[in-house]
C-alpha positions as CSV (number, residue, x, y, z in Angstrom):
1,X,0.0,0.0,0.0
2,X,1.0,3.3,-0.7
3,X,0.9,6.2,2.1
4,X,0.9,9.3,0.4
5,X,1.2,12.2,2.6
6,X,0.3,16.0,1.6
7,X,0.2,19.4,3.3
8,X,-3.4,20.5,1.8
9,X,-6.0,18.5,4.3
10,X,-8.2,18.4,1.6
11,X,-6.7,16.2,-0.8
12,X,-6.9,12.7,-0.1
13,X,-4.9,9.9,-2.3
14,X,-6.1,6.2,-2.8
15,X,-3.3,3.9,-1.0
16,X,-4.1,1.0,-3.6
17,X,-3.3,3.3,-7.0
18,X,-2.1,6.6,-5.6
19,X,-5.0,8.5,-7.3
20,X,-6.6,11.7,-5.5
21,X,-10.0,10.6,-4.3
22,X,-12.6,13.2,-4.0
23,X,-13.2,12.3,0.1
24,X,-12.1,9.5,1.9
25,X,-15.8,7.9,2.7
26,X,-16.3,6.7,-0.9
27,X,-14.6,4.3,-3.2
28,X,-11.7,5.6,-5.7
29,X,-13.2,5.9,-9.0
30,X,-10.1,4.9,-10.5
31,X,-9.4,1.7,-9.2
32,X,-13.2,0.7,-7.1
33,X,-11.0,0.2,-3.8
34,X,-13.4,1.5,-0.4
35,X,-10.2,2.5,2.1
36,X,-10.8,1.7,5.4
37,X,-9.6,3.9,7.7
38,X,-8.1,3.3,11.5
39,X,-10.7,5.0,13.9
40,X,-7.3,5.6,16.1
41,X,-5.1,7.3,14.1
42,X,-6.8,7.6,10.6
43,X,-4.4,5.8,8.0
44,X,-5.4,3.9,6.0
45,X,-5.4,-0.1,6.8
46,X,-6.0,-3.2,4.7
47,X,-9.8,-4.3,5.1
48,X,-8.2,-7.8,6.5
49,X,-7.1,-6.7,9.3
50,X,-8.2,-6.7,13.1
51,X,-5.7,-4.6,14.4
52,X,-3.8,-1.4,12.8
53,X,-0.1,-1.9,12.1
54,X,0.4,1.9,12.7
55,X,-1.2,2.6,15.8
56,X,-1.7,-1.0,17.3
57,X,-5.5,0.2,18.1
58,X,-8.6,-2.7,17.5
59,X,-10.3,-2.8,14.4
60,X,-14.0,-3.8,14.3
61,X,-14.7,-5.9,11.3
62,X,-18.6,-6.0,9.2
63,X,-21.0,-7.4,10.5
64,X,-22.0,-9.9,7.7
């Protein structure tokens, strides 16, 4: 995954194809990938995962 930083808080970059997505709570329309976000410290983290490998906080999964 890619972790692109920038000092504008508005932009917002997909870490899957490093296209600027217009917010954060919708899918990149280049590449269809939802990011999931860490409610601790707000990067992004694969939608596998249980616990962020940033931060260390839990991560609830869907309920399916």
């Amino acid at each position: 995954m890619v972790n692109k930083q920038t000092a504008d808080k508005g932009q917002c970059f997909c870490p899957y194809c490093d296209e600027e997505m217009a917010t954060a709570e919708q899918p990149c329309k280049a590449c269809g990938v939802t990011v999931f976000y860490c409610p601790r410290c707000r990067k992004s983290v694969e939608r596998s995962l249980r616990k962020c490998p940033h931060c260390g906080a839990a991560i609830k999964g869907e309920k399916t």
